[in-house]
C-alpha angles and dihedrals in degrees: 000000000000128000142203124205095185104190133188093246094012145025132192134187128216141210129186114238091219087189094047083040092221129093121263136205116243106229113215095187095182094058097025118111113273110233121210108230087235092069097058085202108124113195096200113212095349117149118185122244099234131123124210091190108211120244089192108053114170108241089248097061077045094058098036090062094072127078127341088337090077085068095079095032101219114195127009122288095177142355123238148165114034093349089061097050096051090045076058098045099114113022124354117260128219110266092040109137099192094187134349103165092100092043095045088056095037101025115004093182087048108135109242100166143014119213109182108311092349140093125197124201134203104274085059091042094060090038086060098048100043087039089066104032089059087044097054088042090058096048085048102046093029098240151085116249114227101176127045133174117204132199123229142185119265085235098053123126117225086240083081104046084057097053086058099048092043085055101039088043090053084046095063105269115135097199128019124181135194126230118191104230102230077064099058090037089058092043087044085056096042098243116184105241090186089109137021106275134175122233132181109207120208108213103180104155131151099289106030147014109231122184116188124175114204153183118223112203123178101239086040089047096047087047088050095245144108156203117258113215096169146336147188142150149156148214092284128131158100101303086054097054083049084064097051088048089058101043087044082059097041095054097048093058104020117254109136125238099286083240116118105093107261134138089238088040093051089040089058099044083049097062104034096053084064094047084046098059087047081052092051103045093042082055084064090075113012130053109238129011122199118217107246089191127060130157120249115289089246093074089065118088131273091242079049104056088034090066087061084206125163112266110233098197089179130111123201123210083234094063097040091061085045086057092046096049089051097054093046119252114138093042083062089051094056085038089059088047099050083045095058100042087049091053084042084050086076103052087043104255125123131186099272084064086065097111092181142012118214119201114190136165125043103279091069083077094063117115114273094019100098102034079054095062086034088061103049098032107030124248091269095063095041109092108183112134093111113040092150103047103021096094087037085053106050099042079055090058097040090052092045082057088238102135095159119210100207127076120225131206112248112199130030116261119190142179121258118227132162129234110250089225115039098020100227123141114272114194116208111201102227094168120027111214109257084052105142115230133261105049138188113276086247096036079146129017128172132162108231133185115234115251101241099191125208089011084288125144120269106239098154139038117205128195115206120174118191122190116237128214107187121186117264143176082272137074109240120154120219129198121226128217090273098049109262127137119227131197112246117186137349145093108317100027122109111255094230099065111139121171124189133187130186116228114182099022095123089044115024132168101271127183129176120238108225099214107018125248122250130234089224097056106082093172102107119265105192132044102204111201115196126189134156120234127219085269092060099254124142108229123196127204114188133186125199097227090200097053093023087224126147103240098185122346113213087333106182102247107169131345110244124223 
């Protein structure tokens, strides 16, 4: 019951909590990817998908790699993850693989990296690093793992899934099965699988930008595939927007590009890639980041220095999302979009059969991504509050044999209502998030007295339901009603956090009180009945308790995520 999700920038491995009944991340802290307390973005369990290969290796980790001996790997043969990436903190060593995903799955002998008189391709390169990540999972968990599901892309030639099982069999693992990863990426999210569905999944990670849309069956689900409707991408990620950060700085204070080949030139872009990307993912969350890095002032032009103006070494999120409009991101994103629902024309599905949206990878959180689905599929139908864990998870799932049938509401939603006497906002939780859909018609029923604010007649009710993101143990993101993600949970959150979001506030429910109700009558006047269909929708059904009148019956209010 263990699961790999091997990425292009970072990898996790799973494990299913057969007593929480749930999968869990195994967290390698001394691989995983270090995380600054400013950014406030915790990668849990994330360990990046990086080699440093060893020039010295001890005789006995030589000669343990031969024969039956390579099964346990004894010694260590690389170092990868985290360790890697410090032991490249200033300038890159020989032997450092800084990626072979792509070139496992195009070009697996491939040469990534050169150490003395020998070169080592792709297919080594991905034998090392898993070498020594299985190794390190079995010092932290005690045992040996036998079994092992991986998730692969939609696009992938068998040629690549046989490169895997061909490395992790010689590593020691008796069975090894494939999951496509819009697959994982729908269990992560607990899709229901009762029924064919259609889901786009959204796969926007650190290399690429990767659109698929998909169709979910039952028998396909259960077998880890799926049909492919339509897909498309593009060199797009978050390395590349890295780079836009750096060269926005370079050319405000006149630095150059870090381009020309040097050794001083390669150091520094080296290192402020690195403080670029800290830069990116704080601007997630805060306003404006100051760099903490810059090269010597001798590295500016001379017109630069000559000016004697003050340095700004800030960036704003405005001005990040201005860098990112201008480069065009988001019109390839609609590009993409209008590519894939041209390719889905022709097999007679449009945009309005999309059932979910699945936004995994890291990228998903930049500024302007979200609001952008938001926008063209409607909140209800956008699922993106675990970009990092949700392909782990459900390949987890999938390998633990625990497809569910039954979908479950993620977040609370509640119903707003106001205090009679002070007026402020009061939330009444009607369906707790873990509630398993679908629900009875009166899941919740209450009989409730109209506001009447100021002393004034009741004329009106209205029904608003806001969805609720409280803080856990674990890390989650929300959107609010402007688009912006928030961290919920984890380590360094504050364990208060509340966001809200008003669902409904520009059309709400609304019925009339004939004849209104009086601020002096304090018996209640309505008996609100909430449940959640098979879709998803929360219906009301709402009797006026004076007139004994129906007001709606199940009437649809809002669509729960």
């Amino acid at each position: 019951m263990w699961a790999l999700d091997l990425g292009t920038t970072n990898t996790v491995i799973a494990h299913w909590d057969a007593d929480a009944d749930r999968p869990r991340l195994v967290d390698l802290a001394e691989l995983r990817r270090r995380q600054a307390t400013v950014d406030r973005l915790e990668l849990p369990a994330m360990v990046p998908s990086v080699v440093q290969i060893r020039e010295r290796v001890p005789l006995v980790t030589k000669l343990t790699d031969w024969g039956p001996g390579r099964r346990w790997a004894w010694g260590t043969l690389a170092d990868i993850g985290q360790q890697a990436l410090d032991l490249n903190q200033g300038r890159p060593l020989a032997g450092f693989v800084p990626t072979f995903k792509r070139a496992l799955a195009a070009a697996p002998l491939r040469p990534l990296a050169t150490l003395g008189a020998r070169s080592f391709n792709a297919r080594e390169a991905a034998w090392l690093f898993l070498r020594e990540l299985l190794k390190s999972t079995r010092n932290a968990v005690g045992k040996s793992l036998t079994s092992l599901t991986i998730t692969t892309p939609v696009d992938a030639f068998e040629s690549y899934r046989a490169e895997l099982q061909a490395i992790l069999r010689r590593l020691g693992l008796k069975h090894v099965k494939f999951v496509d990863e819009p697959v994982a990426a729908a269990l992560g999210y607990g899709l229901t699988v009762a029924r064919r569905r259609r889901a786009l999944v959204v796969d926007f990670g650190g290399g690429t930008l990767d659109l698929a849309l998909v169709e979910l069956a039952p028998h396909d689900t259960e077998r880890g595939v799926c049909r492919v409707l339509a897909k498309t991408g593009a060199a797009i990620g978050g390395d590349l927007v890295d780079e836009w950060l750096l060269e926005d700085l370079s050319h405000r204070l006149g630095y150059g590009d870090f381009r020309d080949g040097s050794a001083e030139s390669r150091f520094w872009q080296h290192l402020l890639l690195g403080e670029a990307r800290r830069i990116k993912e704080a601007l997630f969350f805060q306003e404006s980041v100051a760099f903490e890095l810059l090269p010597p002032d001798e590295l500016r032009s001379f017109e630069a220095r000559l000016r004697h103006e003050p340095l700004d070494f800030s960036v704003t999120r405005s001005e990040l999302i201005a860098s990112l409009e201008r480069r065009g991101l988001f019109g390839s994103l609609d590009a993409l979009l209008a590519e894939i629902f041209r390719q889905a024309s022709q097999v007679g599905v449009g945009q309005a059969d999309v059932d979910d949206v699945l936004m995994v990878g890291g990228s998903t959180l930049l500024p302007g991504v979200f609001p952008r689905f938001e926008a063209n599929f409607g909140r209800d139908r956008v699922r993106s509050w675990q970009p990092f864990e949700a392909v782990a998870y459900g390949a987890c799932a999938h390998a633990a044999g625990q497809v569910r049938h039954a979908d479950f509401v993620v977040h609370d939603y509640a119903l707003l209502t106001y205090d009679a006497t002070s007026g402020k906002p009061e939330y009444t939780v009607i369906v707790p998030r873990g509630t398993r859909v679908p629900t009875e018609p009166d899941f919740w029923k209450q009989q409730l007295v109209p506001t009447c604010a100021l002393g004034a007649p009741e004329r009106l009710f209205k029904l608003i339901i806001c969805e609720i993101g409280e803080a856990g143990v674990e890390q989650s993101f929300g959107f609010d009603a402007d688009g912006r993600v928030h961290k919920l949970g984890g380590r360094s959150a504050d364990s208060a956090e509340r966001l809200v979001v008003q669902l409904n506030q520009s059309n709400p429910t609304v019925g009339e009180l004939n004849p209104p109700h009086l601020a002096s009558d304090r018996q209640p006047r309505l008996e609100i009945a909430f449940g959640v269909n098979a879709d998803r929708w929360l219906c009301a059904s709402v009797l006026d308790l004076k007139t004994r009148k129906l007001l709606s019956r199940e009437e649809p209010v809002v669509r729960l995520l």
